[in-house]
N, C-alpha and C positions, 0 to 999 in steps of 0.2 A: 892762627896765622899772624896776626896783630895783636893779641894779647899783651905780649912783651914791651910793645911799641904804642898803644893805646889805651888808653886817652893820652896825649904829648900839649905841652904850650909850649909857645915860640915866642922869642922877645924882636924879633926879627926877620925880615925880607929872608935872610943868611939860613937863619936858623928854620924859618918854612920850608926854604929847599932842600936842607938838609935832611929833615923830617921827611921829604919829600925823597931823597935818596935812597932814605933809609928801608922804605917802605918799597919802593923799585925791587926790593933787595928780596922782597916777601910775592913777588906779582911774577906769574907764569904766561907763557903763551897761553892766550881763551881767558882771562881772568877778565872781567869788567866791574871798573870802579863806579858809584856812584856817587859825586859831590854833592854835596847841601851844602846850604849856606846863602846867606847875605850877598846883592851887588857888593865887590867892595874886600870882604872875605878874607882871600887870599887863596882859593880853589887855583887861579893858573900859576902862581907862583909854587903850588904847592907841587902842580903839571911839570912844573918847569926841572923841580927837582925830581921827580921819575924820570925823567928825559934822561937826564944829568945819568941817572942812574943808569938808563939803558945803554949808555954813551951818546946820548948824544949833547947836542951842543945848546946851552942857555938863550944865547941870541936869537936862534929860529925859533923859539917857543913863544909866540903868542895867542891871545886870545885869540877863538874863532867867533865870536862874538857875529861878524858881518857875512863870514863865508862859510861858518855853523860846524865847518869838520875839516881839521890836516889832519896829514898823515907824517909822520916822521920816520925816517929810514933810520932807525936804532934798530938794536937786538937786545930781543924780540922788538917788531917792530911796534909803534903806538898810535894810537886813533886818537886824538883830543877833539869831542865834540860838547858845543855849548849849542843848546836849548832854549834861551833865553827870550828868541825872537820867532819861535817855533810856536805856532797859535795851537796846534794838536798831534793827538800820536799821530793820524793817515799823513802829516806833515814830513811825523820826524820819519816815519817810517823810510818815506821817498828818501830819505840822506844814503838808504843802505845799509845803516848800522848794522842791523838784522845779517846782513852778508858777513859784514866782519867777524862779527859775533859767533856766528854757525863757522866760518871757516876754521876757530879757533886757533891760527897762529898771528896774532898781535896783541896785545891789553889793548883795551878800548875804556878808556876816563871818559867820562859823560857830565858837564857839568848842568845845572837846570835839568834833573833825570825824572823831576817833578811832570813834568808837562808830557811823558809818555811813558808813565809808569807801567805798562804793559809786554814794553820790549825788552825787559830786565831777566835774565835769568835767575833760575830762583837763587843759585849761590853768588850773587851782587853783592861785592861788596860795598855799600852802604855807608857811607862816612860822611858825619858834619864837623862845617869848617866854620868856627865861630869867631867874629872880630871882637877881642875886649876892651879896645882901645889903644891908640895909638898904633905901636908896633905890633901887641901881642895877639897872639891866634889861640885858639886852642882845637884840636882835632880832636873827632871821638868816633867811635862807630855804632852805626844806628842797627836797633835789630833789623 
């Protein structure tokens, strides 16, 4: 599914969303992502561009960081949920991801997928978002 497209580096904000587009292009309704990586990263901008990809719009795309999960009306619809502040899975479970997830018609990106490694279907896809400094990223997929 990513083979083609992964491992990618990006010198660029520009070029993370695009990668991030690109990859939109690969994600079905019921797909779930799972981000790694460093505070810092580049995991929502990466968000930003599957957004871009679903149609939707850049500006609405922020971190959830403080409200843990949006919902974006694109097609297929998207679930951006960060973890970060999530102390355990009975935590993250209460978000409902689990719903999303079994309903199967949205992609659901999960960033921090660390801290409730249990909710993850087995075919997750798995992906780390590595900062190398300054602009550059590089993305890879984890088994």
């Amino acid at each position: 599914m990513t083979d083609d497209l992964l491992p990618a580096e990006t010198d660029s904000v520009d070029a993370t969303r695009a990668l991030g587009r690109a990859l939109a292009l690969r994600l079905a309704p019921g797909s779930v992502v799972a981000l790694h990586g460093d505070l810092g990263a580049g995991k929502t901008h990466l968000v930003k561009g599957i957004a871009e990809g679903f149609g939707g719009r850049t500006v609405d795309v922020t971190s959830p960081t403080f409200t843990l999960v949006h919902e974006y009306a694109t097609e297929p619809p998207l679930v951006h949920a960060d973890l970060y502040r999530v102390e355990d899975e009975a935590e993250a479970g209460a978000l409902g991801l689990d719903e999303w997830i079994a309903a199967g018609d949205a992609v659901v990106v999960v960033e921090w997928p660390d801290r409730a490694p249990g909710l993850w279907p087995a075919d997750t896809l798995h992906l780390h978002v590595a900062h190398l400094g300054g602009d550059r990223r590089r993305l890879s997929r984890l088994p």
